[in-house]
N, C-alpha and C positions, 0 to 999 in steps of 0.2 A: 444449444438450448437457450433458456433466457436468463442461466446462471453463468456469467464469467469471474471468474477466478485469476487474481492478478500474483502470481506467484513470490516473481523478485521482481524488486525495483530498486537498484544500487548506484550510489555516483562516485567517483574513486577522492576520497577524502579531498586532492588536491584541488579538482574541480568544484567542490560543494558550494554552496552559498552564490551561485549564478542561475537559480534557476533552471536548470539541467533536469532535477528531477521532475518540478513541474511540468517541463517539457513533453518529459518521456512519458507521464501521467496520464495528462490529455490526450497524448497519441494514441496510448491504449485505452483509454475511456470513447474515441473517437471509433476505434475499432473493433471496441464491444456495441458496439451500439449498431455500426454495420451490419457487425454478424446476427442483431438480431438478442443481445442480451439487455435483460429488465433491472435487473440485477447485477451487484460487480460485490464478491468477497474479497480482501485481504487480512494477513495479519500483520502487525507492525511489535518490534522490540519494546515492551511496557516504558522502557529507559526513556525509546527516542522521540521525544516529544515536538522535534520540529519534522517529523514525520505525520506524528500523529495531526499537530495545525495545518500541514499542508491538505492532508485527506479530510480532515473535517470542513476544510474549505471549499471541498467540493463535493460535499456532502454524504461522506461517508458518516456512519455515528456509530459507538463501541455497539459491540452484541454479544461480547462474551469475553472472558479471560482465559487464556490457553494454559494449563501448567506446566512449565517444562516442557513449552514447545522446542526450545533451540536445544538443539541437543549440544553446540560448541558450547553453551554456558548455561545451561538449564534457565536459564531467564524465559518469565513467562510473556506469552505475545496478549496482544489486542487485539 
């Protein structure tokens, strides 16, 4: 449909700060756009705000506050 949904996007602590996630970003921003989506949801940890820069960088922007999304920590998502 023209809604994709980017579920997880994780990079194993040791690797972070190279770019990695950016990577992996684009490739599925690249591959929503093949399939045909207008749109792209995620949520991000309220916490992790070099998540949140990296997604606003490519122009994602908030749209809501999730409460007790994570159920491992009840921290609310973005």
């Amino acid at each position: 449909g023209e809604e994709g949904h980017i579920t997880t996007l994780a990079v194993d602590p040791l690797y972070q700060r190279r770019k990695i996630g950016e990577r992996i970003l684009l490739v599925l921003l690249e591959e929503a756009i093949l399939r045909g989506a207008s749109h792209l949801n995620l949520e991000v940890r309220e916490s992790n705000r070099a998540a949140q820069n990296l997604y606003r960088k490519y122009g994602f922007r908030e749209a809501a506050i999730r409460k007790n999304y994570y159920t491992d920590s009840g921290e609310n998502a973005v």
